[in-house]
N, C-alpha and C positions, 0 to 999 in steps of 0.2 A: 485643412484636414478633410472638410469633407467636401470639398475640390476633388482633392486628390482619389481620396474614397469612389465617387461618383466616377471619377476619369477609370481606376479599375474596373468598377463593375459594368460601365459599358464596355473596355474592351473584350471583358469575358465573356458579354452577348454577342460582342461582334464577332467573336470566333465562332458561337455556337446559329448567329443568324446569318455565316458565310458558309455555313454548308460543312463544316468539321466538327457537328457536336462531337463525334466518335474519339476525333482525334483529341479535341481538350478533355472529354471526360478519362479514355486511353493516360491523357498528360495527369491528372488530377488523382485515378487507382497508381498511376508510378508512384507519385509522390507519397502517398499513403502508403501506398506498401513499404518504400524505402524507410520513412520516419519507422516502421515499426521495425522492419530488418535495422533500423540504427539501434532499438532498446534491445537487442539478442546478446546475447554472448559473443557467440559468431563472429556478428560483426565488431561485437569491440575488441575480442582478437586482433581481427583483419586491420583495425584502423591503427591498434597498438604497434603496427609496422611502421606508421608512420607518425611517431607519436616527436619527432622532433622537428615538426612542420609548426609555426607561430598560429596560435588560436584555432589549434585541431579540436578541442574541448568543445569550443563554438561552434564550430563544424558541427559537430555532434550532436549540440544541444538543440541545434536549428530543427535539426528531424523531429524532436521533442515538441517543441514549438509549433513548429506544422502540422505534426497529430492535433496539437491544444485546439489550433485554429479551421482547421481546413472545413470541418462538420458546418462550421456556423458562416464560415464563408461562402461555403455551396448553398444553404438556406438563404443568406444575402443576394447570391446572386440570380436563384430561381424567384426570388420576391422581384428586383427588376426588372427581370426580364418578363412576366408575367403582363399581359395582355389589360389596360385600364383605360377609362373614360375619360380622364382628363387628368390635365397636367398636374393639378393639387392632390388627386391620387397617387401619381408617382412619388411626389414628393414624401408624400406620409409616407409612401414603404420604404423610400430612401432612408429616412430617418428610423425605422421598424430596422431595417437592412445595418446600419450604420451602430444601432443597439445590440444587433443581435452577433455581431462582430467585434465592436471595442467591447461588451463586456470582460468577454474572456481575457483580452489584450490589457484591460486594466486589473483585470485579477492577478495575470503574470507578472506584471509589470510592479505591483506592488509584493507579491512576493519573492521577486528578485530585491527589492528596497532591503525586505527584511532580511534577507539573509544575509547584508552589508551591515546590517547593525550590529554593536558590539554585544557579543555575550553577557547573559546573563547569569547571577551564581543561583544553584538550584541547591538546596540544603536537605538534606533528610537525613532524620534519624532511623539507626538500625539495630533493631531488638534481637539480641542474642544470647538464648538460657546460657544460665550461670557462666555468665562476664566475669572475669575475675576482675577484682577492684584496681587494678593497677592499667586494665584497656578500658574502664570507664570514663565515654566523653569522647577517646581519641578521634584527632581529627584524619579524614583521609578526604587528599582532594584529586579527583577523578578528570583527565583530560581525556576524550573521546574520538575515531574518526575525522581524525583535521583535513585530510584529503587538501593537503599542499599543493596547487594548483593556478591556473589562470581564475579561477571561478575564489580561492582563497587562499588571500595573500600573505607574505611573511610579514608586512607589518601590520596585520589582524591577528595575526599566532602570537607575537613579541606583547600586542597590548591584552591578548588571552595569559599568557605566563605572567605578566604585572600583575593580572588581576587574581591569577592563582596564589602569588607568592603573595601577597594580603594577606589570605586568611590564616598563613602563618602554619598549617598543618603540619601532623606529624611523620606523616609516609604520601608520597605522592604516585600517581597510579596513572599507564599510559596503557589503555586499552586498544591500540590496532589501530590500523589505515589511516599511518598518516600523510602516505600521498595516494593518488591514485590510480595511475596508468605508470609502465615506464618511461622515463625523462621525464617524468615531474621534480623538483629539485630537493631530493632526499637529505641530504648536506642543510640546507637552509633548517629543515623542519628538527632534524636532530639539534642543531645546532642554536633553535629556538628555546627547544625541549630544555635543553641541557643548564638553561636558563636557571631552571624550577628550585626552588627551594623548600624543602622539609630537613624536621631533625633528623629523620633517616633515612632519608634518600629519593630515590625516585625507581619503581620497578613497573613492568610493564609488559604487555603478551602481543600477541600477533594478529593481526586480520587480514581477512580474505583479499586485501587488495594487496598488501604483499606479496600472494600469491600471483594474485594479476600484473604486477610488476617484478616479477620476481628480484623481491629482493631483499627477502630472507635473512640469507646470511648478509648484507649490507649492510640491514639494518641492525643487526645483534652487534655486529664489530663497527659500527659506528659510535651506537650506543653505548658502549663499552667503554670506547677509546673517548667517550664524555661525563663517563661515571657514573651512566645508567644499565642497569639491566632488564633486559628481555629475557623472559623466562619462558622456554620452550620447553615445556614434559619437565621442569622441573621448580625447584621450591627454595625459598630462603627463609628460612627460622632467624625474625627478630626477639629479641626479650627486651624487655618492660618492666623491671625490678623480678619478680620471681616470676612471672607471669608471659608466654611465650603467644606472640603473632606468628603463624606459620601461613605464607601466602607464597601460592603456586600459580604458573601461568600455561595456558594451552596456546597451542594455534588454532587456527579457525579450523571449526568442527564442518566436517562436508556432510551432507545432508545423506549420502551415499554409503556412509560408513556408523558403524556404530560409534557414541557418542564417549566421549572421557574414557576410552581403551585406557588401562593401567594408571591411570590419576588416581584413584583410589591408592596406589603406593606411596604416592605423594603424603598424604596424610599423615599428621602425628595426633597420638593420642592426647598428647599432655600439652595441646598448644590450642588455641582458639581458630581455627582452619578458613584462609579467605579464597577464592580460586577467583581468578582472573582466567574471561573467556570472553573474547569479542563479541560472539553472537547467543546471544542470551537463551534459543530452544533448547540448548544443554541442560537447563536448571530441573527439570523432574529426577534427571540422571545424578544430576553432582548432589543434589538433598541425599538422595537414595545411598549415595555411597559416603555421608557424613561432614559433606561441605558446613560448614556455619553460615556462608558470607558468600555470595556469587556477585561478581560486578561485570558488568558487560555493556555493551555498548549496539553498533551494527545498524540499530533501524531507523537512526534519526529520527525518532521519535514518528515515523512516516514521510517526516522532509515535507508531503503535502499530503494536509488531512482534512477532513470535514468531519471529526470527531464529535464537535459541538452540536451538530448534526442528529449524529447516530453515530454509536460505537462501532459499529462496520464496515464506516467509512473512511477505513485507516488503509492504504496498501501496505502497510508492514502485516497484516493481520492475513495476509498473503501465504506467510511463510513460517509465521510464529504468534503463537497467542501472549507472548510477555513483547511488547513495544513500547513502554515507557513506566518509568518511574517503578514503588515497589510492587513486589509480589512473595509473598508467604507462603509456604509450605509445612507444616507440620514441623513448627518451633525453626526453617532455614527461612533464609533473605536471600531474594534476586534485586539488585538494585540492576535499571538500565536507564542508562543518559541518551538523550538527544544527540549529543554530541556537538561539533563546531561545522563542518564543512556540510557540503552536498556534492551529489552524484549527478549524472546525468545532465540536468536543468540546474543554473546556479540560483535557486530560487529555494524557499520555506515557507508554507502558509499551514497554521493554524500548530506551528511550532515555532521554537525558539533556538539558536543557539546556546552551548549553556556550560557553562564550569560549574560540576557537580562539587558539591560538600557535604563529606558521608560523617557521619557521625555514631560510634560503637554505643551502647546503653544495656543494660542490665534487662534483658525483659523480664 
């Protein structure tokens, strides 16, 4: 390994002591720039054309990857190339050089580990004035962002539904993106879904990568033709002896637009009100207009966080101040999950995977 290591970092000197510093450094802003043109929109358009090419994902991820790495490997390689007194010097920096490189590579590497590990169940109770007696307790179990993929497989969705159909719940909940790009295997992921077991059923809303695959209506008549529904702008009123669930589903709210246009019609007065919205910045909006209950999903709880850190070391704090678990409002509940898959990088650190289990309670 550190052979190898060493065999690099001279030949990066050799480039830059044959008279082409220009040209390798020229090579090393391409690369940089590309990995960032790979996190744009743009370009995951642009790649989305070729999205039936074997390990385009990887492709993709690589750019990710080389952001991670490239800072610390131009630091590695200005320490050896650096002008020194004798051979035992070079050495320490090789080793300084060799640190200041695998760190990173074993941060990554370990949080690719974890994102291979099986989910875990995350359980929270949801406090909502006067519950009637008859939705006290009920169980809701929460599947999130599975982004169906090279990066996450069907038989990590199959042992995710085992592990949901456990706890036995009484309404099951599919909050959006469960693949990721188009030709990701849409069929598979429903078809896993449709596993799920509750007393009454399984309902479920849309996210933003449907829209990025567009596949919308694929997804509703898939789901359909499996016994699930997707609820797009509208609502299904379950009852509970006398006692009425009314739970509504959006599609991903664009940041562009004002938020839960006409969901407020959605409502009933005489039922305890749940809204299903994949990306949880909705929630100031849906309280306002008399939601009880918001569930959402979207941020991966940051997918990679140093929250342990500092609380503002989340990238999901990017785009939204709700990134994980509850938040209250003025007697409503924002519940949001981590969710199963990842984006970009197949990698999680300082998160988990996770089948959510919601629980209603009398506050």
């Amino acid at each position: 390994m550190m052979a190898a290591f060493e065999l690099l970092l001279s030949a990066m000197a050799a480039l830059a002591n044959a008279g082409i510093a220009r040209g390798s450094t020229a090579l090393w802003i391409a690369l940089t720039a590309w990995s960032t043109l790979s996190l744009s929109r743009a370009a995951a358009d642009a790649v989305s054309l070729f999205e039936w090419l074997p390990g385009v994902e990887w492709f993709r991820a690589s750019g990710v990857l080389w952001f991670a790495i490239s800072l610390p490997l131009w630091i590695a390689m200005r320490m050896w190339t650096r002008p020194v007194e004798t051979d035992l010097v070079r050495r320490r920096l090789m080793a300084q050089g060799a640190a200041v490189v695998m760190a990173p590579g074993a941060g990554i590497g370990y949080a690719i580990h974890r994102s291979r590990q099986d989910a875990q169940i995350r359980e929270c109770t949801i406090p909502v004035p006067d519950l009637p007696a008859e939705l006290e307790g009920l169980r809701l179990v929460q599947i999130s962002d599975i982004h169906l993929s090279s990066f996450f497989s069907r038989d990590q969705l199959r042992r995710v539904v085992d592990q949901a159909n456990d706890l036995r719940a009484d309404l099951a909940l599919v909050t959006g993106d469960l693949i990721t790009v188009a030709g990701d295997p849409l069929h598979e992921a429903i078809a896993e879904l449709a596993r799920l077991r509750a007393d009454r059923g399984v309902l479920g809303c849309l996210g933003n990568h449907e829209i990025v695959a567009r596949s919308e209506r694929e997804t509703v008549r898939m789901g359909a033709r499996r016994g699930m529904r997707f609820l797009r702008q509208e609502a299904e009123c379950l009852r509970f002896g006398c006692a009425r669930l009314n739970v509504a589903g959006v599609d991903y709210q664009r940041k562009q637009r004002p938020y839960l246009t006409g969901a407020e019609s959605l409502l009933r007065a005489d039922a305890v009100n749940l809204l299903l919205s994949h990306n949880p910045d909705v929630f100031p909006v849906a309280a306002a207009q008399g939601w009880n209950v918001t569930v959402a999903g979207h941020t991966h709880g940051g997918q990679i966080t140093l929250e342990y850190l500092h609380p503002s070391l989340n990238p999901a704090r990017f785009y939204t101040p709700f990134t994980y678990g509850l938040y209250q409002q003025e007697g409503h509940s924002l519940f949001v999950t981590s969710g199963l898959g990842t984006v970009g990088i197949p990698a999680r650190f300082g998160t988990q995977a996770e089948v959510a289990l919601l629980r209603l309670v009398r506050a």
